[in-house]
C-alpha positions as CSV (number, residue, x, y, z in Angstrom):
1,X,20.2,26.8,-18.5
2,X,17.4,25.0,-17.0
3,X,17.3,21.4,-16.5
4,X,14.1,20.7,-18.4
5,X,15.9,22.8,-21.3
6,X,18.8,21.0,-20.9
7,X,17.0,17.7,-20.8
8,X,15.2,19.0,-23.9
9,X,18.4,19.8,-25.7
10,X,19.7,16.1,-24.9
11,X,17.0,15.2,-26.5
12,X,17.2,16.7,-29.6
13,X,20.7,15.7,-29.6
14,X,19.9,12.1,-29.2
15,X,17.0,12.3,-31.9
16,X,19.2,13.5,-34.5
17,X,22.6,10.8,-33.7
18,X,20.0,8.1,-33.7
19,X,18.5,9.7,-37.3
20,X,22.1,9.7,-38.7
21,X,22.7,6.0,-37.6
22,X,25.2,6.9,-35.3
23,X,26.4,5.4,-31.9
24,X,27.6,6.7,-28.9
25,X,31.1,5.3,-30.4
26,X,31.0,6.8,-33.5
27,X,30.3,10.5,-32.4
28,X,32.9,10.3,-29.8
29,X,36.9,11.3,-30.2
30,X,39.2,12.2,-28.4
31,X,38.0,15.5,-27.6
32,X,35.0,14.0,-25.8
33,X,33.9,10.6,-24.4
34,X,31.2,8.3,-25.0
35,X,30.4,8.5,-21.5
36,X,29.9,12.8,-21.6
37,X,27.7,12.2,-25.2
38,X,25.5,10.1,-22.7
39,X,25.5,12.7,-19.9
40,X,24.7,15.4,-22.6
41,X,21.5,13.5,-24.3
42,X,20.2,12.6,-20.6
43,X,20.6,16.1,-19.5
44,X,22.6,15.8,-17.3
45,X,23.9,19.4,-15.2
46,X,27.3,20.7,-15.0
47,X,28.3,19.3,-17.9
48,X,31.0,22.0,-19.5
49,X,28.9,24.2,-22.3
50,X,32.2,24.3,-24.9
51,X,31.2,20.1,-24.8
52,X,28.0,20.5,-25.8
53,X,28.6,23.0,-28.6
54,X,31.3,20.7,-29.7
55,X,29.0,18.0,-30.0
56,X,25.7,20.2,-32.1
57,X,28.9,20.9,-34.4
58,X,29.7,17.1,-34.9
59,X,26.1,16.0,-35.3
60,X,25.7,19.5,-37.8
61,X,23.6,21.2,-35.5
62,X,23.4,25.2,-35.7
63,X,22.7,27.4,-32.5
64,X,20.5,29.1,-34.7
65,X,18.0,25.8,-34.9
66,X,17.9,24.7,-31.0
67,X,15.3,27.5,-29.9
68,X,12.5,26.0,-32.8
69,X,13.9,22.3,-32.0
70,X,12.9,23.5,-28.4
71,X,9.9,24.4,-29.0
72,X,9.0,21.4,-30.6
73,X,10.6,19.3,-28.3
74,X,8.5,21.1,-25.5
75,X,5.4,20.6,-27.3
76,X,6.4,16.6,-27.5
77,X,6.3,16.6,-24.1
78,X,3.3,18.1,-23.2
79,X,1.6,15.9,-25.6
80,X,3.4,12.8,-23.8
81,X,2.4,14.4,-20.1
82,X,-1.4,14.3,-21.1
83,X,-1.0,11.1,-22.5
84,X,0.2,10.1,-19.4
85,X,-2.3,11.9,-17.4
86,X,-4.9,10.3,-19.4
87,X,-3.7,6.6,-18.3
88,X,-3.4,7.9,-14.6
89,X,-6.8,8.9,-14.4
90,X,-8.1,5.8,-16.3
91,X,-6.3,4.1,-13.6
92,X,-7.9,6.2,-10.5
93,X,-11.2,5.5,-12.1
94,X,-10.7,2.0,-11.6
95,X,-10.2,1.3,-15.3
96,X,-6.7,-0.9,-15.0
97,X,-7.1,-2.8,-18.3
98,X,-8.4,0.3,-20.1
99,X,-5.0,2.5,-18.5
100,X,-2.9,-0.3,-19.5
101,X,-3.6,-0.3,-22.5
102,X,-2.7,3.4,-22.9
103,X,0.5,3.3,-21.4
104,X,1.5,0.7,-23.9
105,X,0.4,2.7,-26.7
106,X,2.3,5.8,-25.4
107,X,6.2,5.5,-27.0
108,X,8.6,6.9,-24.2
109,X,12.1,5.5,-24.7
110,X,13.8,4.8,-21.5
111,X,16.1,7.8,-22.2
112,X,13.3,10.1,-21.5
113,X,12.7,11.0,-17.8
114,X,8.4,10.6,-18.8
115,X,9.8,7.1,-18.8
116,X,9.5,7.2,-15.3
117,X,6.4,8.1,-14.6
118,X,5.2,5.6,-18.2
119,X,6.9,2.5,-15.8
120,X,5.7,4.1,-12.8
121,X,1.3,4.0,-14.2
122,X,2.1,0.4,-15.3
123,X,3.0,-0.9,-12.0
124,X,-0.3,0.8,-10.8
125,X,-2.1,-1.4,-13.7
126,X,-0.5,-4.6,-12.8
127,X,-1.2,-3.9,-9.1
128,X,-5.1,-3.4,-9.6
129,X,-5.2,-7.2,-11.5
130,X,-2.9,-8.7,-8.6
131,X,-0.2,-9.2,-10.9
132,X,2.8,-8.4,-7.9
133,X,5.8,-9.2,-9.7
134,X,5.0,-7.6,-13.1
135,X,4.3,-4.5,-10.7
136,X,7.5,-5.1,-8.7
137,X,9.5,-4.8,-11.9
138,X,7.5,-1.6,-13.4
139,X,8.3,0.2,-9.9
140,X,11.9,-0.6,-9.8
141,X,12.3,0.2,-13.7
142,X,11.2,4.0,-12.6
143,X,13.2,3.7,-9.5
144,X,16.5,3.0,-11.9
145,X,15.4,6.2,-14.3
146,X,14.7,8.7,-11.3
147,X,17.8,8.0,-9.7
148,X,19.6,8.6,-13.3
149,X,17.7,11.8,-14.3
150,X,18.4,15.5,-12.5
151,X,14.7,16.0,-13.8
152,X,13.6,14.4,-11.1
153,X,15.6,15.8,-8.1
154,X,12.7,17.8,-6.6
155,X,10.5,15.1,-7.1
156,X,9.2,12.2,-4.8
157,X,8.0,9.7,-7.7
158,X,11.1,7.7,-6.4
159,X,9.3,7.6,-2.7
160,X,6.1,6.9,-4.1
161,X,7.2,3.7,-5.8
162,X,8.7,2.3,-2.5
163,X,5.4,2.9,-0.8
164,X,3.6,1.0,-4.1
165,X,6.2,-1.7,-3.4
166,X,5.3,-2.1,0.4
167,X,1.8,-2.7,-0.6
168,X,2.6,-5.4,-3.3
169,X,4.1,-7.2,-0.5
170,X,1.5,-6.5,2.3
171,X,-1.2,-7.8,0.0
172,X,1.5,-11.5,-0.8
173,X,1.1,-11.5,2.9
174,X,5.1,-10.2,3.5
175,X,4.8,-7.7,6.4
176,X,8.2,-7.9,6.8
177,X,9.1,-6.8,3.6
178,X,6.1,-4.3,3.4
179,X,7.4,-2.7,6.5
180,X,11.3,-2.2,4.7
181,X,9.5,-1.1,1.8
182,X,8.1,1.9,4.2
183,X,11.0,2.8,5.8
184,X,12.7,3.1,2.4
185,X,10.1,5.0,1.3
186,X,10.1,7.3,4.5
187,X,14.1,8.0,4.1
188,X,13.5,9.1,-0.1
189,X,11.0,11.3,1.0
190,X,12.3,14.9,0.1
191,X,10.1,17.4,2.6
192,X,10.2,20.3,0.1
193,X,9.4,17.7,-3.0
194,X,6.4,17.4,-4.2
195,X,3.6,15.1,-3.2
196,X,3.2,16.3,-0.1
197,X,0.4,14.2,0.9
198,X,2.8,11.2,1.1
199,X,4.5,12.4,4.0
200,X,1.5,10.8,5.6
201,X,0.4,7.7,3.0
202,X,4.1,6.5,3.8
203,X,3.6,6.8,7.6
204,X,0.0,5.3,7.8
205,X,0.7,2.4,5.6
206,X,3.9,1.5,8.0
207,X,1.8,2.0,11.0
208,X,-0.7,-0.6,9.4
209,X,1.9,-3.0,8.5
210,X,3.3,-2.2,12.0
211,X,-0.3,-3.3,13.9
212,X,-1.0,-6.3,11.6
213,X,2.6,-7.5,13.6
214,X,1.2,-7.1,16.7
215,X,3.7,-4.0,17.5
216,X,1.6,-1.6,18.6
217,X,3.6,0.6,20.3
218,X,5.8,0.9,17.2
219,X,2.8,2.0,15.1
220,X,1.6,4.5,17.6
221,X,5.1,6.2,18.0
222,X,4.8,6.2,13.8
223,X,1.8,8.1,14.2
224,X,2.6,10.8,16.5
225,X,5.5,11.7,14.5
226,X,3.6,13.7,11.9
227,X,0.2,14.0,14.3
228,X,1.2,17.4,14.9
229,X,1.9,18.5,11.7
230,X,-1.7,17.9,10.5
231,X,-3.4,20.6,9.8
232,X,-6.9,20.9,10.6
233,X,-8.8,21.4,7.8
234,X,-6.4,18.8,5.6
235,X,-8.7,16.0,5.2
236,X,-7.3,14.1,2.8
237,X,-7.6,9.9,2.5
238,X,-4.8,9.4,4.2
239,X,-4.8,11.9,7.2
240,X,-8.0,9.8,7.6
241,X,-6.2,6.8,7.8
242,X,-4.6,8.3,10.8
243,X,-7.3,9.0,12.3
244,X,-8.4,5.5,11.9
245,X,-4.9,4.3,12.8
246,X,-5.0,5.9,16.5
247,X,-8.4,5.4,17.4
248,X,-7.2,1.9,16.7
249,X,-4.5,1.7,18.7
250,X,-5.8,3.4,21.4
251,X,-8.9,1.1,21.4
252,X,-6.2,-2.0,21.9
253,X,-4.4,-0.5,24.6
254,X,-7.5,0.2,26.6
255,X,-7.9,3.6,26.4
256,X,-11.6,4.1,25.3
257,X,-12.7,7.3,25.7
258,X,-9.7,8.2,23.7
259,X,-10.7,5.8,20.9
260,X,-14.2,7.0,21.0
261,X,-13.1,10.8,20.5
262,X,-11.1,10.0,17.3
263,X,-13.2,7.2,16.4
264,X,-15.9,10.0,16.3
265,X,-14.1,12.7,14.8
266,X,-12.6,10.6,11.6
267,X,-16.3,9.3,11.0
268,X,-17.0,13.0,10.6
269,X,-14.3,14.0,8.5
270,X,-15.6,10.6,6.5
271,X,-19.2,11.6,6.6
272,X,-18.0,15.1,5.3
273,X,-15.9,13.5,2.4
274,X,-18.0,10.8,1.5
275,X,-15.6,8.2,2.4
276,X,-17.6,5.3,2.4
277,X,-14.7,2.8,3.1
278,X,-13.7,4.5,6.0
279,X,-16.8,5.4,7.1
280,X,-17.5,1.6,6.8
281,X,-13.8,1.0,9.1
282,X,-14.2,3.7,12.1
283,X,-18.3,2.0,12.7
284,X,-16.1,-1.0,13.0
285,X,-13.7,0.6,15.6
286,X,-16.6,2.2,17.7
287,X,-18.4,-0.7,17.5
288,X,-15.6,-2.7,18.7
289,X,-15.2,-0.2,21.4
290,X,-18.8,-0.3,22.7
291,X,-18.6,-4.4,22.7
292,X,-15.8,-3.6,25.0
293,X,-17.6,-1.8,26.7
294,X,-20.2,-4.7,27.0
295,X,-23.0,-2.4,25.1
296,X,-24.0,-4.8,23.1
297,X,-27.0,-3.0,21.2
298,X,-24.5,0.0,20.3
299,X,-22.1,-2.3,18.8
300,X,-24.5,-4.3,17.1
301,X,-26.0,-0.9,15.7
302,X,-22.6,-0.3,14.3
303,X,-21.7,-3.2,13.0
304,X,-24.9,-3.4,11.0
305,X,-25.1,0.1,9.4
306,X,-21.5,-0.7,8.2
307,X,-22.6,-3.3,6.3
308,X,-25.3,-1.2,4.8
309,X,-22.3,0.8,3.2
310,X,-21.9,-2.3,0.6
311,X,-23.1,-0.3,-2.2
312,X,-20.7,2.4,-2.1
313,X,-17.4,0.0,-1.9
314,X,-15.2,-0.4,-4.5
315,X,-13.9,-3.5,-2.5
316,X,-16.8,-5.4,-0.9
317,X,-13.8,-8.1,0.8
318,X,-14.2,-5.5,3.5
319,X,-17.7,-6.7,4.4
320,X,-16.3,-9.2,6.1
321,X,-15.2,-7.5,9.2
322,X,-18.4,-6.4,10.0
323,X,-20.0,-10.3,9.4
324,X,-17.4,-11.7,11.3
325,X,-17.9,-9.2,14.6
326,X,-21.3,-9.8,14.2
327,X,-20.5,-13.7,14.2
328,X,-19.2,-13.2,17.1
329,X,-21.7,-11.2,19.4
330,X,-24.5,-13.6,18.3
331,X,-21.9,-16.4,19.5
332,X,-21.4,-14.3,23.0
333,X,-25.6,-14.2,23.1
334,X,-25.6,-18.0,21.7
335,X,-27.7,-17.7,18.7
336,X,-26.3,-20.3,17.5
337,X,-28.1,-20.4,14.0
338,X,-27.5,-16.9,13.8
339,X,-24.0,-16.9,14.7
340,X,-23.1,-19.7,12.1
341,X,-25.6,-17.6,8.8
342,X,-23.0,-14.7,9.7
343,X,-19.4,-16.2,9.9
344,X,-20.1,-18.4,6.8
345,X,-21.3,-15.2,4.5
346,X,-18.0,-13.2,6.1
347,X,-15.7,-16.5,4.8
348,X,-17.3,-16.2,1.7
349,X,-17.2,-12.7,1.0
350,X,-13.4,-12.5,2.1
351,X,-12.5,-14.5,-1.2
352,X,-8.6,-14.0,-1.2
353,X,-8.5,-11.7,1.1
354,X,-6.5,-13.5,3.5
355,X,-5.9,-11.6,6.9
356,X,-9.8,-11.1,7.1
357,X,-10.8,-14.5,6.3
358,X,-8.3,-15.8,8.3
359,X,-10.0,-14.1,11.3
360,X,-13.3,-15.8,9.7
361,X,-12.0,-19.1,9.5
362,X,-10.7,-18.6,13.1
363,X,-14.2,-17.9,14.9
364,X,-15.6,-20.5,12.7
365,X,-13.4,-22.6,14.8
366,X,-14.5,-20.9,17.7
367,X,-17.9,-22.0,17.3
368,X,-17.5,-25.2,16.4
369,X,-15.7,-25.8,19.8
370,X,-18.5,-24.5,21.6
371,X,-20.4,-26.8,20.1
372,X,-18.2,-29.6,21.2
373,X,-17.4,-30.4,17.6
374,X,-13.9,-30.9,17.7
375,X,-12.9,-31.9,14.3
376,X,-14.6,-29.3,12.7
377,X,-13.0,-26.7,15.0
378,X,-9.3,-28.2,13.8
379,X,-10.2,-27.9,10.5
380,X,-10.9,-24.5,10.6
381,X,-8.1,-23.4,13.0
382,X,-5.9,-25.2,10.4
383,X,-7.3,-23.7,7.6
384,X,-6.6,-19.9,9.3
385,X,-3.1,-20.8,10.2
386,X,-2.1,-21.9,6.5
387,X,-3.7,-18.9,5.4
388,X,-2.4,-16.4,8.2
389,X,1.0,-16.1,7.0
390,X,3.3,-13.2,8.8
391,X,1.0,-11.0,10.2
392,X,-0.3,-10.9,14.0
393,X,1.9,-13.2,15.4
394,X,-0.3,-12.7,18.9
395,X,-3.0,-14.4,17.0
396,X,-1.2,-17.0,15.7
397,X,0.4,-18.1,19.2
398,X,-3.5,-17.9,20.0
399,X,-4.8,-20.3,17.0
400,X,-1.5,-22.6,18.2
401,X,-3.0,-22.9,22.0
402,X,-6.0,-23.4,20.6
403,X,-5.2,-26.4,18.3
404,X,-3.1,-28.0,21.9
405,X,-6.2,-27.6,23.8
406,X,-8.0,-29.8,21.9
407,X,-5.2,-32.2,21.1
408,X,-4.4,-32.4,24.4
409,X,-6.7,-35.6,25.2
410,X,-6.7,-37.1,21.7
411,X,-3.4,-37.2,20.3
412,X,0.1,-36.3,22.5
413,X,2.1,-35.5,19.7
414,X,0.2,-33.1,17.9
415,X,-0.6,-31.7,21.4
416,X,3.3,-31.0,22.3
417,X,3.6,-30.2,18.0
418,X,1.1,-27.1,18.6
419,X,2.3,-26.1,22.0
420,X,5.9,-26.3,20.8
421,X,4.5,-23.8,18.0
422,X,3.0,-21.4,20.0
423,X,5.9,-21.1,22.5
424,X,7.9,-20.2,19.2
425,X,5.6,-17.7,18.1
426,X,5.4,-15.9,21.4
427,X,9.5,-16.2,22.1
428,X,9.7,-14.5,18.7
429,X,7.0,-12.0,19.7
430,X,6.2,-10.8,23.1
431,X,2.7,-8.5,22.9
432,X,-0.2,-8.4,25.4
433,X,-2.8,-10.3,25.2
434,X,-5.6,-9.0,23.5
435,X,-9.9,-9.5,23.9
436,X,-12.1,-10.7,21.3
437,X,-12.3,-7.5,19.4
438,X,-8.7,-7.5,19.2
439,X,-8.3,-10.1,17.1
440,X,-10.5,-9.1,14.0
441,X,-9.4,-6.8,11.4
């Protein structure tokens, strides 16, 4: 017998002890155990047939009923799949509240393996409205089902919820923990499961957390590992990402024709797919390759047609980038007015978006030390600091020099305090130092 039939039988099994009043206790003697009744109504394989025929008789089931009760059971299901599929795609459409609200209305006891996937949508939910440890605890509720169901053993839900779970804790500022979360996810990944696409969402998002470290090497390595298993006409979101992801890296270990020939092909593939985020995110790597490259109109060009993609984003945070690099070429030029309009509209538009107004807050500084305004230049290298976290530990030991520099002559304490800090930072972390562009996201 099949495992969905013999998930479906459980089922019925369950539906009828629970009619009769009856628990797990009461059915059982000593011809079977509590502990088999369970294993039978969860569906569980190689359970002995003579047990669950013992059992229909107990509960007053005949032989002769179980094909209908199947069919009705099957037809349950279905009914609780597009109920489910119905929340998902509320959810893709950026309808959280609306998805939500579905899910709760949808009644999937935690015996059912659909309760997996019902725990799984809700975690979705409560990501989109930023709520990360209702989320947290949706995810590991389906993690505990999937594990306990056969249903699910050619599935990769349980994969997929570890990769959600990095990305709760990337977005609390945790790389640490979004990294683990990654790596868990890459080891549940079965290669002949479905979801085959996450092969790469798993890879790409540990390669992010991976460069937001400052380990760059790391990330690349993480990238070659399924580069050549790519095939060329997949160009799905996140073999984009990869393409992203090594122009990227190849951009910050100085290898810029490479970084152009990437950056170039992925805006392509964008251009093709109507990927206006990413569109938006490889103009930002070629122009932060042609500032490089000191060709200054070219990466102003860039930088400016990316914000002209504000319109299409779901998540205009991202406009900040493109602000703050812009911030920075008019400081390079010293348009001073200019320079100043841009960084403040980049802090305001990354709202709680903290790595990218972190890197806001951080030229602010810069601009107020070139304009021999010291104070104001603390304040904003403190506020970047308490707002940085764990990622880029490069640009932290940076901020930390920073702050000694202009301590250095005013106050000896907080002078040896910051320098103190940024020997930490870099003892902990050892990465080469990076230009300008390096240091915006």
């Amino acid at each position: 017998m099949s495992i969905p039939h013999l998930h479906a039988i459980g089922e019925i099994i369950r539906k009828v002890r629970k009619e009769k009043g009856f628990r797990l206790e009461d059915v059982a003697d000593e011809n079977i155990s509590p502990a088999t009744i369970s294993n039978i109504e969860r569906g569980i394989p190689h359970v002995n047939p003579e047990k669950v025929r013992y059992l229909l008789d107990k509960l007053g089931l005949e032989m002769s009923e179980i094909p209908a009760r199947l069919a009705e059971e099957s037809k349950r299901l279905k009914n609780l799949e597009f109920q489910l599929d119905s929340a998902y795609l509320l959810w893709s459409l950026n309808k959280g509240d609306a998805a939500l609200n579905k899910v709760n209305q949808i009644n999937i006891k935690d015996g059912n393996p659909l309760a997996a996937r019902l725990y799984f949508i809700k975690g979705l939910c409560f990501f989109s409205k930023k709520q990360w440890k209702r989320a947290e605890r949706e995810y590991y509720q389906a993690i505990k089902i999937v594990n306990e169901h056969p249903f699910y053993e050619n599935s990769n839900l349980e994969a997929q919820c570890f990769h959600e779970l990095g990305m709760t804790y990337y977005y609390q500022n945790d790389l640490e923990k979004a990294l683990d979360f990654a790596n868990t996810g890459i080891d549940a990944y079965k290669e002949n499961g479905d979801l085959p696409y996450l092969r790469y969402g798993l890879r790409s998002n540990k390669a992010v957390y991976l460069d937001k470290l400052g380990r760059i090497n790391e990330g690349m390595q993480t990238i070659q590992e399924v580069w050549g298993s790519i095939d060329p006409g997949h160009e799905s979101k996140h073999v984009t990402l990869l393409y992203w992801l090594k122009a990227e890296f190849l951009r910050k270990t100085g290898m810029n024709d490479e970084a152009l020939k990437y950056a170039n092909q992925g805006l392509e593939i964008s251009r093709r797919n109507e990927y206006c985020k990413f569109i938006m995110d490889f103009l930002m790597t070629l122009g932060s390759i042609y500032a490089k490259l000191v060709q200054w109109d070219k990466a102003k060009d860039c930088f400016t047609i990316a914000i002209e993609t504000r319109h299409q984003l779901k998540d205009v945070t991202a406009l900040a980038t493109p602000y703050t690099r812009l911030g920075v070429i008019q400081m390079n030029e010293e348009n001073w007015d200019e320079a100043k309009r841009l960084l403040k509209e980049a802090i305001k538009i990354a709202g709680d978006d903290l790595p990218r107004l972190s890197y806001a807050l951080m030229f602010m500084g810069d601009f107020y030390h070139k304009q021999n305004q010291p104070q104001e230049a603390i304040y904003y290298y403190e506020r970047a600091l308490k707002k940085m976290g764990s990622f880029h530990p490069t640009l932290k030991s940076k901020l930390y020099l920073r702050l000694a520099n202009l301590w250095e002559d005013a106050d000896k304490d907080e002078f040896k305090k910051h320098f103190r800090n940024m020997n930490k930072v870099r003892m902990l972390q050892k990465e080469k130092e990076m230009d300008v562009f390096d240091e915006i996201v």
